[in-house]
C-alpha positions as CSV (number, residue, x, y, z in Angstrom):
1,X,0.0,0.0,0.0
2,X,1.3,3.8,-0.4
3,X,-0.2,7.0,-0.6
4,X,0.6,8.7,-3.7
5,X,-1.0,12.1,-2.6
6,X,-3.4,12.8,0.3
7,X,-4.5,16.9,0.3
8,X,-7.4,19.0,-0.8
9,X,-4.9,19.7,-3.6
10,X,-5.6,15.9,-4.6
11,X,-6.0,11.9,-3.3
12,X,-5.0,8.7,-4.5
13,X,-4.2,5.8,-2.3
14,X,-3.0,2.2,-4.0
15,X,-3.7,-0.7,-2.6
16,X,-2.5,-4.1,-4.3
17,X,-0.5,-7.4,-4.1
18,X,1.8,-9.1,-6.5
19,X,-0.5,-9.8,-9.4
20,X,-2.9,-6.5,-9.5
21,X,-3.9,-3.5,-7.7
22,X,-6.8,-1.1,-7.3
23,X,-6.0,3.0,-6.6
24,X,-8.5,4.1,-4.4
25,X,-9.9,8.1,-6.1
26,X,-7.8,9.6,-8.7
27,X,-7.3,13.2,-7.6
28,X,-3.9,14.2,-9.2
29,X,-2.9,14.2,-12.7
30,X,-2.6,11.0,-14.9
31,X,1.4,12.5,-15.6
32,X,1.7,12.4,-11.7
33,X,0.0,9.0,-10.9
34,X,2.4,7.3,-13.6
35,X,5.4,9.5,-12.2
36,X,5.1,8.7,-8.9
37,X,4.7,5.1,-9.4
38,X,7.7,4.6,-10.9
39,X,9.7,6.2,-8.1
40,X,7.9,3.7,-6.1
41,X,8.3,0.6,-8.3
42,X,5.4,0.1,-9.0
43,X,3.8,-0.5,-12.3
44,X,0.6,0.8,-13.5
45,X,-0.4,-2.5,-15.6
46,X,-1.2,-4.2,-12.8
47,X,-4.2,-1.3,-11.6
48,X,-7.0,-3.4,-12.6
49,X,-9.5,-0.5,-11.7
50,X,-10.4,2.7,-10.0
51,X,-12.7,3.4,-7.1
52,X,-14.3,6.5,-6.3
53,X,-15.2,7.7,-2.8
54,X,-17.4,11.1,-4.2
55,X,-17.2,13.3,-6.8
56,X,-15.1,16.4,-5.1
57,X,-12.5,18.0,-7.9
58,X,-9.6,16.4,-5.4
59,X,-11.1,13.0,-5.9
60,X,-11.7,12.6,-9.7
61,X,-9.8,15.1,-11.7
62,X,-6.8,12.7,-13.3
63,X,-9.6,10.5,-13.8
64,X,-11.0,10.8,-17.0
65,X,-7.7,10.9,-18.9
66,X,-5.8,7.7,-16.4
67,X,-9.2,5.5,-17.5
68,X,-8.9,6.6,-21.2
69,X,-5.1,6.1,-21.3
70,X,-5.2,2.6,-19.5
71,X,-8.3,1.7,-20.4
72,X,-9.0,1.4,-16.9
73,X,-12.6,0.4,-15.6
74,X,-14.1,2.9,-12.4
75,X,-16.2,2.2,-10.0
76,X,-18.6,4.9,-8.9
77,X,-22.0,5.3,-7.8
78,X,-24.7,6.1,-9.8
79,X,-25.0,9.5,-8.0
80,X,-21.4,9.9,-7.4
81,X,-21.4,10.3,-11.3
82,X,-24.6,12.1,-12.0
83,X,-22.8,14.7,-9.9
84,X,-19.1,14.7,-10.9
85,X,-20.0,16.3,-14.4
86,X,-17.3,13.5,-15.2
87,X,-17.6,11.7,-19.0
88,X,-16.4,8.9,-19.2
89,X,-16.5,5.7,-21.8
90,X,-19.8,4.1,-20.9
91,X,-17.6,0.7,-21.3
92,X,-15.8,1.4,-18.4
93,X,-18.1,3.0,-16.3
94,X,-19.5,0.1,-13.3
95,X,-21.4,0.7,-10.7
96,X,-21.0,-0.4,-6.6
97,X,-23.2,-0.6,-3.5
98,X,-22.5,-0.7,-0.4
99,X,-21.9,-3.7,1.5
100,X,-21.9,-5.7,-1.6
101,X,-18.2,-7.0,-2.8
102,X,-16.1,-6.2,-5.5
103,X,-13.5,-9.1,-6.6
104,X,-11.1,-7.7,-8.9
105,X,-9.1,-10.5,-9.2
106,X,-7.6,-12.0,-5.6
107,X,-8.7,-8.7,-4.5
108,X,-11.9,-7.8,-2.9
109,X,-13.3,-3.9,-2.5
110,X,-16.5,-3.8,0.1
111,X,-17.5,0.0,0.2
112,X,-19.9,1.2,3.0
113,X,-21.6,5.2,3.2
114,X,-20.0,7.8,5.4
115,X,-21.0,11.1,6.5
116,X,-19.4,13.8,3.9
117,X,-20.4,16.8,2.1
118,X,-21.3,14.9,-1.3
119,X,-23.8,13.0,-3.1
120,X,-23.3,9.9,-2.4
121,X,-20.0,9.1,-0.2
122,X,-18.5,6.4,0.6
123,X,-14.9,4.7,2.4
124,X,-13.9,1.2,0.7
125,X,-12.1,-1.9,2.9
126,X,-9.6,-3.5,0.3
127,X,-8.6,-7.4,1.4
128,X,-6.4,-9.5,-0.1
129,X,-5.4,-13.0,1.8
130,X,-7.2,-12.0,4.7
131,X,-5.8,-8.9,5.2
132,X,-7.7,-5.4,5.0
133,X,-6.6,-2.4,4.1
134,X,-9.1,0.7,4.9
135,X,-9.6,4.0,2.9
136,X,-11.3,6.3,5.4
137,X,-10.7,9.8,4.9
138,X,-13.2,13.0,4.1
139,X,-15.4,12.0,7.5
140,X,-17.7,14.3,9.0
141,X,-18.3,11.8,12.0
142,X,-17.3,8.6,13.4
143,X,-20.1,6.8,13.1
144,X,-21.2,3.3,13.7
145,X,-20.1,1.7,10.3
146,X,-16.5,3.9,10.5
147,X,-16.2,2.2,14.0
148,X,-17.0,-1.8,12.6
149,X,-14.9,-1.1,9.7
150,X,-12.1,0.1,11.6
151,X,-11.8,-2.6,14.3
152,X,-11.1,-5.3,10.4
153,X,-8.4,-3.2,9.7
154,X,-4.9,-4.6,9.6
155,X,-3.6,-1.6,8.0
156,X,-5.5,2.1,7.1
157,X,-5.2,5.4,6.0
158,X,-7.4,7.3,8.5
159,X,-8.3,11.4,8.0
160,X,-6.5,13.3,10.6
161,X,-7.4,16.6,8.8
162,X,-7.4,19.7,11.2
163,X,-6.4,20.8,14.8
164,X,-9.2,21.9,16.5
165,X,-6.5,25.0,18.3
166,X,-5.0,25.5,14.8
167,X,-8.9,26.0,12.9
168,X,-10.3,28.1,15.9
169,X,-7.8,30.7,15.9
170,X,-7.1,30.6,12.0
171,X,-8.2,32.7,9.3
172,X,-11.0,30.7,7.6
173,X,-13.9,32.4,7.5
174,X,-16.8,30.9,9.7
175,X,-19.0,29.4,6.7
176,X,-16.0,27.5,6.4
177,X,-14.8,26.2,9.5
178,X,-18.9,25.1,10.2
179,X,-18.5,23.4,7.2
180,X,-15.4,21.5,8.1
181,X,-16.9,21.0,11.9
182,X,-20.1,19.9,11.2
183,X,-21.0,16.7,10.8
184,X,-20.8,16.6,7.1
185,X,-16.6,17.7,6.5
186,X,-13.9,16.4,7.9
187,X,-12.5,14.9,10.9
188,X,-9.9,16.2,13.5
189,X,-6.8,14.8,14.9
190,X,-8.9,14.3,18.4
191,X,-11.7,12.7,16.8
192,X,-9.3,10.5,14.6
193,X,-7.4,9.5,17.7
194,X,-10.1,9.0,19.6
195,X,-11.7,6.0,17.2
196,X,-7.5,4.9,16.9
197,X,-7.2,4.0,20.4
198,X,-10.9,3.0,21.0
199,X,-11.5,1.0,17.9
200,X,-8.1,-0.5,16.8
201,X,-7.0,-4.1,17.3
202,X,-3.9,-5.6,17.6
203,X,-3.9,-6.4,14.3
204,X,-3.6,-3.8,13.1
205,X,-0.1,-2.4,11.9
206,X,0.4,0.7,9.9
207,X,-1.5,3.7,10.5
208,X,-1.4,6.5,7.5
209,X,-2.3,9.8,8.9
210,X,-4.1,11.6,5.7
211,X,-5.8,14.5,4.0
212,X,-4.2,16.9,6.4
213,X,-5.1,20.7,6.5
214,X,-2.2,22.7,4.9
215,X,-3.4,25.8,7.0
216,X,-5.1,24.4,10.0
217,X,-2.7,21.0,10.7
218,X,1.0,19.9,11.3
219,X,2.3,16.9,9.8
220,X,4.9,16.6,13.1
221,X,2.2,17.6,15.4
222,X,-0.3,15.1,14.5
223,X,2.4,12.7,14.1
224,X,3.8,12.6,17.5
225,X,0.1,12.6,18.6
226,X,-0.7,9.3,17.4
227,X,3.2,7.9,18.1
228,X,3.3,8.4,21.6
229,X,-0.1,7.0,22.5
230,X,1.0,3.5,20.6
231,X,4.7,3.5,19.2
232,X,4.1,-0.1,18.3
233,X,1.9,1.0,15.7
234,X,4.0,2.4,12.4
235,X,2.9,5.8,12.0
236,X,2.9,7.5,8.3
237,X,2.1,11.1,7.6
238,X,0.9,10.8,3.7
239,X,1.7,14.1,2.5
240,X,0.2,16.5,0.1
241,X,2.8,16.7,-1.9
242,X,4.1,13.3,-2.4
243,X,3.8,10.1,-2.5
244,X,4.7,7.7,0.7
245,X,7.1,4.9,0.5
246,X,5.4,1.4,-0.5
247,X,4.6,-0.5,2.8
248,X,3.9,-4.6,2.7
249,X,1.2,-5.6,5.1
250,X,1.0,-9.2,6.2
251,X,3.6,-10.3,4.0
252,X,4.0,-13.7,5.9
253,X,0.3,-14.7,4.4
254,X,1.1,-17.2,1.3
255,X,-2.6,-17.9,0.1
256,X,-5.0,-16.5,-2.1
257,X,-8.4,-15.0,-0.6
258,X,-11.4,-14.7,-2.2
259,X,-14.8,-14.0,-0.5
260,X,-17.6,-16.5,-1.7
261,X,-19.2,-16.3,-4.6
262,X,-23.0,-15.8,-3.8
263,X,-21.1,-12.7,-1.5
264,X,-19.2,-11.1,-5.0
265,X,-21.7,-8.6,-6.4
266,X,-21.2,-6.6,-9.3
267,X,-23.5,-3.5,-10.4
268,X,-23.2,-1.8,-14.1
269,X,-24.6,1.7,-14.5
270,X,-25.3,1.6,-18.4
């Protein structure tokens, strides 16, 4: 798994094995997905398709030329896309629901809603040979399906976007800061630790601190935050302006997983 950008300047998170991979949004340009992969190793033939959380600019706009160019299929809801003003080749244009699976080959992409600002969001657990790797960022509360999904996790990238001090007494206009407060925007480093050390297990790993506030966050601050409550947890700030190193999560498992079949679901928009 790495980060590859994580900002309101633009998000995309891979997530893959040996064989294939999925990125998780496509918020930075198709030029900066394929050159930041290859500092990282990591080859874009084996992305076997996109998911989209919502249709904010930071979330979709590499999108329409990385799915032309690869002839990459995308995932996205049917309101997610009614609202993204996004055109896309109807051939590669599928559709997800919650709760229902995805298998993209030994991989399998369960999406459930969250509270955000959008249409029609929603956070995505990605497993592969029983291990999960969670997408949850853009979260205007911790609610009850954030906390079950968290507690599968073996490995996540988890929205520590502002510091509640830092917002307060910063220049954003009120509007703003109700917006990113209330409910419906984006979660703090107090909320995001909160559900960290009342929701994780020991099984999970690697923590990637993301989305964070360039004017109302610290990538040290929130850093030593979450380090000092559990330093045997790695801690990762995924930066917003590039990508993260590659991390392997439960490399010791050997087999192939697949959910069951009559649990694999698969939903086509056109």
């Amino acid at each position: 798994m790495a980060s590859l950008n994580s900002g309101s300047n633009g998000n995309c998170y891979y997530v893959g094995n040996e064989k294939e991979a999925v990125l998780i949004d496509a918020g930075i340009s198709c030029r900066e997905i394929e050159k930041r992969m290859k500092r990282l190793g990591l080859d874009l033939k084996k992305v076997k398709a996109v998911f989209i959380s919502h249709e904010h600019s930071d979330h979709i706009k590499g999108l329409t030329t990385l799915s032309r160019k690869y002839a990459l299929p995308v995932y996205i809801t049917s309101n997610t896309y009614r609202n993204s003003g996004l055109q896309l080749e109807s051939s590669v244009v599928a559709g997800f629901k919650a709760h229902l699976a995805i298998s993209v080959g030994s991989l399998s992409v369960l999406a459930f809603p969250k509270f955000h600002d959008a249409s029609d969001p929603h956070s995505f657990i990605v497993t592969c040979s029983g291990v999960k790797i969670g997408v949850f960022t853009d979260i205007g509360t911790v609610c009850e399906q954030v906390r079950l999904h968290f507690q599968q996790c073996d490995a996540v990238f988890l929205e520590a976007n502002y510091c509640s001090k830092l917002l307060s007494e910063g220049s954003y206009p009120y509007f703003l800061k109700r917006r990113i407060t209330g409910g419906n925007g984006h979660l703090s480093n107090d909320q995001a630790l909160e559900l960290f050390l009342q929701y994780r297990t020991p099984r999970l790993t690697h923590l990637f601190l993301s989305h964070l506030s360039k004017d109302n966050n610290c990538p040290k601050l929130v850093e030593n935050l979450f380090s000092s409550q559990c330093p045997e947890v790695k801690v990762v700030v995924a930066s917003r302006y590039e990508e993260t190193e590659v991390f392997c999560i439960g490399a010791g498992a050997t087999s192939s997983y697949r959910i069951p079949d009559k649990e694999v679901f698969q939903y086509t928009l056109f």
